[in-house]
C-alpha positions in Angstrom: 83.7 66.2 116.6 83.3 68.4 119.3 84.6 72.1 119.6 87.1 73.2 122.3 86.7 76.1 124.3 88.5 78.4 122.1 86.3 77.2 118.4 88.7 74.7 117.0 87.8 71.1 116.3 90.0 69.1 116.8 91.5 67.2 114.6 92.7 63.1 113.4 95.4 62.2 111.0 94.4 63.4 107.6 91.8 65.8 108.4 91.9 69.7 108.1 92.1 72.5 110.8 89.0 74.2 111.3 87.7 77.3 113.0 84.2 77.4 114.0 83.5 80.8 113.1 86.4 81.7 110.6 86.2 78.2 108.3 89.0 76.5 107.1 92.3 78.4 107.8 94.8 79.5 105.2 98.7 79.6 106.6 100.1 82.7 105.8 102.7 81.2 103.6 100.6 80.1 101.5 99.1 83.3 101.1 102.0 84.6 99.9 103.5 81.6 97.9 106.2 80.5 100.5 107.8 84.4 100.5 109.4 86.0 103.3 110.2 89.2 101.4 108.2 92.0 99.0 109.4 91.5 95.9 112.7 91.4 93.7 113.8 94.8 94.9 113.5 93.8 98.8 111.9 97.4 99.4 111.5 97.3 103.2 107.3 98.7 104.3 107.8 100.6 107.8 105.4 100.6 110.4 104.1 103.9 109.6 104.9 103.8 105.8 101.8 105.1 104.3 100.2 103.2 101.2 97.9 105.0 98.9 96.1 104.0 95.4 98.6 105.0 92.7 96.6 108.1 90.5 96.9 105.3 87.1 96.7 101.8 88.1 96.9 99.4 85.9 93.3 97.7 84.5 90.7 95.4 85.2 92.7 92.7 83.5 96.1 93.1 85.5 93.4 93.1 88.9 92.2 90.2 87.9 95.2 88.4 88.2 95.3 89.3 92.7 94.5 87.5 94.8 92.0 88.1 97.0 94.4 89.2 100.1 95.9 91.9 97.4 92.5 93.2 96.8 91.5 93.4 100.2 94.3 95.3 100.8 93.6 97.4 97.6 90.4 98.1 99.1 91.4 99.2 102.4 93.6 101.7 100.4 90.9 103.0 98.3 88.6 104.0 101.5 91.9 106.0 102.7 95.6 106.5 103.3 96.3 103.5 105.8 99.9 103.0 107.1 101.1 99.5 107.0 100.6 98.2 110.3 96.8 99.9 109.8 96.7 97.6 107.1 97.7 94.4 108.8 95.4 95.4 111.4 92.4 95.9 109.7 93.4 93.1 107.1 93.6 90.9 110.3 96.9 89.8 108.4 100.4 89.0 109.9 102.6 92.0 109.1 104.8 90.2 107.1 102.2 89.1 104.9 101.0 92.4 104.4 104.7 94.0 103.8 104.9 90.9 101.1 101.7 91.5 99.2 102.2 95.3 99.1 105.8 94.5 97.7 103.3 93.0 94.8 100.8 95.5 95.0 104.1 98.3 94.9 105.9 96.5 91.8 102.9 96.2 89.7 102.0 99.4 89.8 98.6 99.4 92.1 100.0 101.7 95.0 102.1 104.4 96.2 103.8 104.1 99.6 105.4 107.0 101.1 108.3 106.2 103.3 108.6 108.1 106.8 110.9 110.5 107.5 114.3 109.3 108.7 115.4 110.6 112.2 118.3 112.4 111.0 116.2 114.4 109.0 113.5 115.7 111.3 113.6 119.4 113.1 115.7 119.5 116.6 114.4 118.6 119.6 115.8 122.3 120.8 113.5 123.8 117.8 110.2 121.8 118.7 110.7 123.4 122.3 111.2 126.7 121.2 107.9 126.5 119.2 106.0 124.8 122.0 106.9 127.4 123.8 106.9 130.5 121.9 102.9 129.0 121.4 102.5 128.6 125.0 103.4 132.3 125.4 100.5 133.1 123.0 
């Protein structure tokens, strides 16, 4: 079979999408066994929630038990503090798969993430200014 402009083969009844470049492509459901949400607890991963290595994960023998989207993930994590959409980014994963796996990764104890701040708790606007200012007076 021939490739189209954009890589794929097409494809006959039966017969398997392909990438020329990637291989074989995996939906993302399947990547995270036909879930929509992280976990039991439904913990919701912002945008900008940062996820770090926890200090005491657990073993070799609970790690061998991930996939191997959770220890790609895992790995990005280990280089450095990534937020989630870093994550997704550099994971070249859907968001929503990345907010499931980490929901995984959360509730068995590999990482840490760090919510943002919520709006009603951040300085006032009227403060920020003053600062800006009273640096710009410097």
């Amino acid at each position: 079979m021939n490739e189209d402009s954009a890589g794929v083969v097409p494809t006959t009844s039966g017969s398997q999408w392909y990438d020329a470049e990637a291989g074989p492509l995996v939906r993302p459901y399947a990547m995270t066994g036909g879930r929509t949400k992280p976990g039991p607890s439904n913990v919701r991963f912002d945008l900008i929630a940062l996820v770090v290595v926890d200090d005491d994960p657990p073993g070799p023998a609970e790690e061998s038990l991930l996939g191997p989207e959770h220890r790609s993930l895992l790995a990005l994590c280990c280089a450095e503090t990534q937020s989630v959409a870093e994550l997704s980014a550099d994971a070249d994963l859907p968001v929503g798969v990345v907010r499931v796996l980490l929901g995984d990764l959360l509730e068995s104890g590999f990482v840490r993430v760090s919510r943002p701040v919520p709006p009603a708790q951040l300085p006032d606007e009227r403060i920020l200014r003053e600062v800006i200012d009273g640096l710009r007076a410097l």
